[in-house]
C-alpha positions as CSV (number, residue, x, y, z in Angstrom):
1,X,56.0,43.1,5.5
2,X,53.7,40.2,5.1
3,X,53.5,37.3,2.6
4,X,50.7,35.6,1.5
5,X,50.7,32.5,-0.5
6,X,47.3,32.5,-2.1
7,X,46.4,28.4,-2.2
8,X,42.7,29.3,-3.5
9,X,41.5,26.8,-5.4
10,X,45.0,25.5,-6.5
11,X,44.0,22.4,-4.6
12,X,42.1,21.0,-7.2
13,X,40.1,19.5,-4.6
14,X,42.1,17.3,-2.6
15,X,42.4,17.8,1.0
16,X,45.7,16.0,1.2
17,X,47.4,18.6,-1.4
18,X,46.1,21.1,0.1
19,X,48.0,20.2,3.6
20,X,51.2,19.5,1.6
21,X,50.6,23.0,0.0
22,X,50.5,24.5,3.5
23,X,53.6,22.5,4.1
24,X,55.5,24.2,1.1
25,X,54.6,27.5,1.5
26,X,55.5,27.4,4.4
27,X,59.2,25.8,3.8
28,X,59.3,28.9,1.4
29,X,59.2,31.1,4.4
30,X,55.6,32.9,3.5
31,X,54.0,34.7,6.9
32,X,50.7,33.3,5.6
33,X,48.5,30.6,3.7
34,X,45.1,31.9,2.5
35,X,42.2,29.6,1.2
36,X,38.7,30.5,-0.5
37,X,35.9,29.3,2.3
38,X,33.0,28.9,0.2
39,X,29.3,27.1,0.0
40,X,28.5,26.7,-3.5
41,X,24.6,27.0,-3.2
42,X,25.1,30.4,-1.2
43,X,27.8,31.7,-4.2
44,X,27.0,30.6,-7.7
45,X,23.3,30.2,-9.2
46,X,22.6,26.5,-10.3
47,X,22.8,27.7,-14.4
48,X,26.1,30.3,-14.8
49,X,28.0,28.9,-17.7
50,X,31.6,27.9,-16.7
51,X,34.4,30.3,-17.0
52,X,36.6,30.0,-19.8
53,X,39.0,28.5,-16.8
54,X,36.5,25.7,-15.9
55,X,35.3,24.9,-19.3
56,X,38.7,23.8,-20.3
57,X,38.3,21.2,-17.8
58,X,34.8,20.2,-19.0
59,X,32.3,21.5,-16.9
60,X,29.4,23.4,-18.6
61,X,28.4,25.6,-15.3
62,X,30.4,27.4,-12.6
63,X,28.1,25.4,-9.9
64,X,29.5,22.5,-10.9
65,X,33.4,23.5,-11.0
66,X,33.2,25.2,-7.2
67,X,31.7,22.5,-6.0
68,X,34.4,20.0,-6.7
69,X,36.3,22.7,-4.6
70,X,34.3,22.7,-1.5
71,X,35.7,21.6,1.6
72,X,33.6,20.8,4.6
73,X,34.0,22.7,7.6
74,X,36.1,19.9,9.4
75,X,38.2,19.9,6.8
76,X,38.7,24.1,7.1
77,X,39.1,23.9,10.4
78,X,41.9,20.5,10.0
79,X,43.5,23.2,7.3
80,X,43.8,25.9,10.0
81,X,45.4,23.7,12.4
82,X,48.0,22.1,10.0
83,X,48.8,26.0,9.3
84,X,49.5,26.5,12.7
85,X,51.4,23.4,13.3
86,X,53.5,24.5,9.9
87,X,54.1,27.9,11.7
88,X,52.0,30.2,9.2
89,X,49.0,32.0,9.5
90,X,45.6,30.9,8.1
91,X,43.3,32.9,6.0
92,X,40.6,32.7,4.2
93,X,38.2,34.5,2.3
94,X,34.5,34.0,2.9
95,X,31.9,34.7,0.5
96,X,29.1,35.0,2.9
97,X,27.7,36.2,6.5
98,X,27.7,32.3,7.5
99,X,30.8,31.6,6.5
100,X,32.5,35.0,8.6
101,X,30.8,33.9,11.4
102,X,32.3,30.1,11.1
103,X,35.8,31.5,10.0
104,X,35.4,34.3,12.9
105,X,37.7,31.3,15.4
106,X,39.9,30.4,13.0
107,X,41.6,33.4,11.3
108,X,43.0,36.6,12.8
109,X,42.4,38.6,10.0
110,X,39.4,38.8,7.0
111,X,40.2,39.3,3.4
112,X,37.6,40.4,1.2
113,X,38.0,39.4,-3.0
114,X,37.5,41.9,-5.5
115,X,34.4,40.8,-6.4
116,X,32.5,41.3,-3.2
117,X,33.9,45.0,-2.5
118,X,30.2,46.3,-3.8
119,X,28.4,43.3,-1.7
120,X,27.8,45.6,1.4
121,X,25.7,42.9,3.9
122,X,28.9,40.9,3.3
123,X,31.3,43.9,4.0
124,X,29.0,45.3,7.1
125,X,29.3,42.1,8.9
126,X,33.0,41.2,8.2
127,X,33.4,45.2,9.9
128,X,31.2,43.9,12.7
129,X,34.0,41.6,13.8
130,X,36.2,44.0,15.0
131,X,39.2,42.1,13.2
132,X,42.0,43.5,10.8
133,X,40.6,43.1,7.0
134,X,42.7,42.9,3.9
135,X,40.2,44.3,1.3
136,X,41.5,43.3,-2.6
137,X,40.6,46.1,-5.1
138,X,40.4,44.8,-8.3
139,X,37.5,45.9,-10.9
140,X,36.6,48.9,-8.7
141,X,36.2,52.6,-9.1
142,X,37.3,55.3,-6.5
143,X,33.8,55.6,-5.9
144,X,33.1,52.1,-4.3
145,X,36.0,52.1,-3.0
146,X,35.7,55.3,-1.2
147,X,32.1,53.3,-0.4
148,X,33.8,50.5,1.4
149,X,36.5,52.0,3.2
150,X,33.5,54.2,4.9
151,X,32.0,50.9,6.3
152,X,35.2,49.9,8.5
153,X,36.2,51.1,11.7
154,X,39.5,53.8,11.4
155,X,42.4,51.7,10.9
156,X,40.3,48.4,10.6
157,X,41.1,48.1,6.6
158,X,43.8,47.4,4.8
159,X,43.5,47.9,0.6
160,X,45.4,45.8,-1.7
161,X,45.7,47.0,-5.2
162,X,44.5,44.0,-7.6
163,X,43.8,43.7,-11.4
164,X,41.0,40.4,-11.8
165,X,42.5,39.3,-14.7
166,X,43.7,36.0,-14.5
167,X,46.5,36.5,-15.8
168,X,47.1,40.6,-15.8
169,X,48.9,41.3,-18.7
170,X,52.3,43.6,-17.9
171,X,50.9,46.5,-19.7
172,X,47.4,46.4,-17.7
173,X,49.1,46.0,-14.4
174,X,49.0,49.4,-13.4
175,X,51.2,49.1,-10.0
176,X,51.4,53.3,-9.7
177,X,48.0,52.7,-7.9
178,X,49.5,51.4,-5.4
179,X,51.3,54.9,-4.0
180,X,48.0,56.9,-5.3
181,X,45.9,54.2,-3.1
182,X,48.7,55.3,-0.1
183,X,48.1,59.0,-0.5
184,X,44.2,58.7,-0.8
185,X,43.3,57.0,2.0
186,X,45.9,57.0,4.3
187,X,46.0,53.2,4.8
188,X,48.0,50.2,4.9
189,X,48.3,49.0,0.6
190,X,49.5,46.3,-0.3
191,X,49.4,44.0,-3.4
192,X,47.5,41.1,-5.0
193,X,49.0,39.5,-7.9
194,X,47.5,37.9,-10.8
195,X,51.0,38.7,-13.3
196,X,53.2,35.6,-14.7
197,X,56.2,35.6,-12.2
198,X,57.6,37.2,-9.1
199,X,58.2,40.6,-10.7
200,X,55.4,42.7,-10.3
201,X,55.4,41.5,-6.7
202,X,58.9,42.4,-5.7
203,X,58.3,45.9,-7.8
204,X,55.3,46.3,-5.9
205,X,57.2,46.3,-2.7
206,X,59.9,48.7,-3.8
207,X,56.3,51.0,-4.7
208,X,55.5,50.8,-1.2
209,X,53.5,47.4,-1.0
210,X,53.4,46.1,2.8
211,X,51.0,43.1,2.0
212,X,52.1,40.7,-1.1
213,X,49.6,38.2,-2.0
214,X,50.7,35.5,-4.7
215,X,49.3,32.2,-5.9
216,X,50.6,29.4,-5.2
217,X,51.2,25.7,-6.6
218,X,52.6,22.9,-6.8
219,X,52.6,22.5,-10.5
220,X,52.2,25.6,-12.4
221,X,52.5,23.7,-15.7
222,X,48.5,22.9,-15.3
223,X,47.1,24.6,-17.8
224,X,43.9,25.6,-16.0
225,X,42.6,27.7,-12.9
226,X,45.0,30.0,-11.4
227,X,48.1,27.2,-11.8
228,X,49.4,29.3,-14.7
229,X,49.8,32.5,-13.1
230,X,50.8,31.2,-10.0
231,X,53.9,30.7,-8.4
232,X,56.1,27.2,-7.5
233,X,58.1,26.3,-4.6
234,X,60.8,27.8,-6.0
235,X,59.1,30.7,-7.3
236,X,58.1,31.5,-3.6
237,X,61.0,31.1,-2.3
238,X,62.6,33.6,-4.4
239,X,60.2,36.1,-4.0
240,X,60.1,35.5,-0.2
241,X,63.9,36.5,-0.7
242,X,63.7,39.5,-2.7
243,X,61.2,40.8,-0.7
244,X,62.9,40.6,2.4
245,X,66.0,41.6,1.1
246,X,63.8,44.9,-0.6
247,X,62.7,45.0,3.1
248,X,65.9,46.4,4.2
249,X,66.6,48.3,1.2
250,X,63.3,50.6,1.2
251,X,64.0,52.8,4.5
252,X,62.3,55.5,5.3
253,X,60.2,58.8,3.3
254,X,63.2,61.2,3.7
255,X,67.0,61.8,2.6
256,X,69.8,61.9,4.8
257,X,73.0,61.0,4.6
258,X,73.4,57.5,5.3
259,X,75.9,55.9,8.1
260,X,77.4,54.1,5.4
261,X,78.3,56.9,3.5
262,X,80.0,58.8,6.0
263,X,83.4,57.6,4.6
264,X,83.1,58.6,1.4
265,X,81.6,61.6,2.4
266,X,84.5,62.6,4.5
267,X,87.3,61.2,1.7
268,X,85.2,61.8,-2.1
269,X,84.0,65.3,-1.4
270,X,85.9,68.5,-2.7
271,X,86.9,71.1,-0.8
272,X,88.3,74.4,-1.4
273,X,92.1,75.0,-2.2
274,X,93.9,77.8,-3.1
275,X,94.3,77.9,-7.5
276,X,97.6,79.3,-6.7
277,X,100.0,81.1,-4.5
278,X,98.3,83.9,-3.0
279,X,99.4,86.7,-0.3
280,X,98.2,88.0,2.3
281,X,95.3,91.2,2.2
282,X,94.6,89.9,-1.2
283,X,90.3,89.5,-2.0
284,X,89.5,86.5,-3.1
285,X,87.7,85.6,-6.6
286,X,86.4,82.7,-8.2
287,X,89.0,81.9,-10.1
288,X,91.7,81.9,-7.3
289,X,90.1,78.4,-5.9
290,X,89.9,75.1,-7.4
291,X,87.5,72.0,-5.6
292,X,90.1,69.4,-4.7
293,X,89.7,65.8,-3.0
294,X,91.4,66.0,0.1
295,X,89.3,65.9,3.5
296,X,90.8,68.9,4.5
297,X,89.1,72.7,4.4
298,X,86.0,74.4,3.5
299,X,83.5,72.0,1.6
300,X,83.2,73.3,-2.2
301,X,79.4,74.8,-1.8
302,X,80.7,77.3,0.7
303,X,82.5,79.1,-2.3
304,X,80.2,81.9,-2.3
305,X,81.1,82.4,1.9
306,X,84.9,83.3,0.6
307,X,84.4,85.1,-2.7
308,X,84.8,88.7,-1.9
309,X,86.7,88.5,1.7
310,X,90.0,89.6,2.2
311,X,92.9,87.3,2.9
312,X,94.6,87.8,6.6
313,X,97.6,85.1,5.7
314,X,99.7,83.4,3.0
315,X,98.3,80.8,1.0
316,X,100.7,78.3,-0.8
317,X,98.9,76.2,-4.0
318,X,97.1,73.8,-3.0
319,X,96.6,74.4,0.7
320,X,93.3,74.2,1.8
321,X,91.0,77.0,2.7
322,X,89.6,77.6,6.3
323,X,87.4,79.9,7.7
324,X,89.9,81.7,10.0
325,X,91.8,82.9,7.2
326,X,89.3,85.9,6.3
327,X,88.7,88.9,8.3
């Protein structure tokens, strides 16, 4: 199981936050950080009207918002080494071929956002890599997804179910896609969350999620960007303990009889019994045996084994019923 904490653009900016938000994630035991590596002039046109998100803040284009969120490349790669000095693998998503090839040194793995699951020059060279990619699935159709999957190597991809909807009402959350994605492509699914809480994550898992992605902050009383929808310190930590906890608790695609319920097994399960007092050369019927709890005798759904055979011995009430006694 692998957790993400999603930093994004959570960092408002500042390089130093960013470093401390490393720093919390990773106290909150999270496998991963993952950023957004991004130059603005090769992601946004110059006149795209601000989101509702940025607006609230007062810019008037989308230009203007992401590029108060740049970070240089020294300040990427300063990121990726105060990750590893924090003990947690750095990500990042790129949002161009220049960018893959700069992030190609610094990340073990590539996830691609919703968004740029139909943007196939970007998806053809992230596959050219070689590396494990983490491919988020929000917005998009079977069809382009069936699309993308095609352009990796077997193996290469791993989907996580997403809704871009920041935040994803409950009702829109949809999380049975992640078992259909499972069953349709045979891959690796995990989970991307844009929900208020930890919920949908830690019911994500129990669907069969083995990649959680949240967002993270420091402050998710900022009433702006992803802050709302995102989780706190404590927030993470929880759900890092849930999760791992669900970890243990999910097993395996069969049913068996547990080790742990041997016991009861053994001590809660009828048997049969003689009703009442019954001799010898007598044939059994139904109504001559009653299910008791005693860990002694036939288990109860061999009742149709006895039914009909004749008694060779004696049977006081009560006493248990055995195999041997029937010719």
């Amino acid at each position: 199981m692998v957790i993400i904490a999603e930093i994004g653009g959570n960092h408002n900016g500042n390089h130093a936050l960013a470093k401390e938000m490393i720093e919390r994630a990773a106290e909150a035991g999270v496998d991963a950080v993952k950023f957004q590596t991004f130059v603005t002039e090769r992601f946004f046109t110059r006149d795209i009207p601000a989101f509702p998100r940025a607006r609230q803040l007062g810019y008037t284009t989308q230009f203007d918002r992401f590029n108060d969120l740049e970070f240089s490349e020294a300040q990427i790669i300063e990121l990726a080494e105060h990750a590893r000095k924090n003990n947690v693998v750095f990500l990042s998503t790129p949002f161009d071929n220049s960018t893959v090839d700069f992030l190609d040194p610094l990340v073990p793995a590539f996830k691609i956002a919703s968004a740029d699951m139909i943007n196939l020059q970007l998806l053809r060279h992230v596959a050219s890599k070689g590396k494990p990619v983490l491919l988020s699935t929000g917005q998009a159709t079977v069809e382009e997804i069936d699309e993308a999957v095609g352009i990796f190597a077997p193996g290469q991809v791993s989907l996580l179910h997403c809704v871009s909807s920041y935040p994803t009402p409950d009702e829109q959350a949809n999380l049975l896609s992640i078992p259909f994605l499972r069953a349709r492509y045979q891959l690796s699914v995990g989970y991307s969350d844009h929900t208020i809480g930890i919920l949908a994550c830690i019911a994500a898992v129990a669907l069969g999620a083995g990649i959680i992605e949240k967002h993270f902050t420091l402050d998710k009383t900022q009433n702006f960007g992803d802050h709302p929808l995102s989780a706190d310190p404590e927030d993470l930590r929880l759900l890092v303990d849930a999760v791992r906890r669900l970890e243990k608790m999910r097993g395996s695609e069969e049913k068996s009889c547990r080790n742990c319920e041997e016991f009861s097994k053994k001590h809660l399960r009828r048997s049969l019994h003689a009703k009442e007092d019954i001799p010898a050369g007598t044939i059994i019927s139904d109504d001559m045996l009653i299910p008791l709890v005693s860990g002694k005798g036939l288990p109860a759904n061999r009742i149709d084994h006895v039914v009909g055979k004749r008694l060779l011995r004696d049977l006081k009430r009560n006493e248990p019923i055995s195999d041997t006694y029937f010719a």
